[in-house]
C-alpha positions in Angstrom: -56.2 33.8 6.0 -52.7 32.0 5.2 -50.0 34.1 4.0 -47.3 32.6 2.9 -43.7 34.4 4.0 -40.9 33.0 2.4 -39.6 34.0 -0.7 -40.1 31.7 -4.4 -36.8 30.8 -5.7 -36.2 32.7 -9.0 -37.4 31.3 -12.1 -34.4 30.0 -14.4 -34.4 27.2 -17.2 -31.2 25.5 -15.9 -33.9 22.3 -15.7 -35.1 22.5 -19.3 -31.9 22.7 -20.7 -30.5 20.1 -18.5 -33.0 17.9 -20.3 -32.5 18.9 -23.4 -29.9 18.2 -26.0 -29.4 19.2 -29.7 -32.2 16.4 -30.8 -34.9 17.4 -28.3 -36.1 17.1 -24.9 -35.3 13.9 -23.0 -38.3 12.2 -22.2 -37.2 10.5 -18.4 -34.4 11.5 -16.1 -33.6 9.6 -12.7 -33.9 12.6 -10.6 -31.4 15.3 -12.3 -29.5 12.5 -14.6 -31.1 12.7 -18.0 -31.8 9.0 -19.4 -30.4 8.7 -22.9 -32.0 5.2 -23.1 -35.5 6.7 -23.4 -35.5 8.8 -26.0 -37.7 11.4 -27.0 -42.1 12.3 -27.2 -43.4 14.6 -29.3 -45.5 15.8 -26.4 -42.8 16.5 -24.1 -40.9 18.7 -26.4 -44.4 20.7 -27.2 -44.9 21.1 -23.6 -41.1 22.3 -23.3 -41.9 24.5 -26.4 -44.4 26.2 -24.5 -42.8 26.5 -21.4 -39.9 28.1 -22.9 -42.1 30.8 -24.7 -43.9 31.5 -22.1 -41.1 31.9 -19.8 -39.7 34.4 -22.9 -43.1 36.5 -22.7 -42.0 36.8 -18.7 -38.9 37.1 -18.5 -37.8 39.3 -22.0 -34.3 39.8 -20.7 -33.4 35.9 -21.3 -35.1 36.2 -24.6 -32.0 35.2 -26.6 -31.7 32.1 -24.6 -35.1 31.0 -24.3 -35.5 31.2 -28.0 -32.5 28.6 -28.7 -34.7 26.2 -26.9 -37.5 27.2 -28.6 -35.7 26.1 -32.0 -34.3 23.0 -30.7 -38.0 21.9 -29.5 -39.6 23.1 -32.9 -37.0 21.5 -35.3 -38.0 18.2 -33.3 -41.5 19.1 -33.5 -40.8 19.3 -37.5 -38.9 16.0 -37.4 -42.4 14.4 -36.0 -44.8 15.8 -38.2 -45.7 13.3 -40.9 -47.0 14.9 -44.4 -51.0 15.0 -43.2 -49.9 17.4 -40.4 -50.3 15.0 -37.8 -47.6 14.3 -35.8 -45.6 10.8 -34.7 -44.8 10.2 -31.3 
């Protein structure tokens, strides 16, 4: 049986935020340089609304800033949603 020795890195959301500014989540990046030029998806910023709460149900402690994420994702998630509830991407 494998075992795997070394220790995981701890989990953090220095990533997600560095992707993220007060619109949204950035859709691209060339390797840690977010790319302004290509905008936003809706289905980025759910995913990244996901990760973030489920990183809050984890880690409880970073609760506060996991849930400023959160809001910046959902207020673009309200931007995109058109009045039939569907959403633009």
């Amino acid at each position: 049986m494998f075992r795997f020795n070394k220790k995981l890195p701890a989990v953090d959301l220095l990533r997600l935020k560095a992707m993220t500014d007060y619109t949204g989540m950035l859709q691209h990046s060339t390797h840690a340089v977010p790319c302004f030029k290509e905008g936003y998806t809706t289905d980025d910023n759910a995913r990244a609304l996901i990760a973030v709460l489920r990183f809050q149900r984890l880690f409880p402690e970073s609760a506060a800033e996991a849930e400023q994420l959160a809001t910046t994702y959902l207020s673009f998630m309200h931007y995109t949603q058109t009045a039939n509830g569907l959403f633009h991407n």
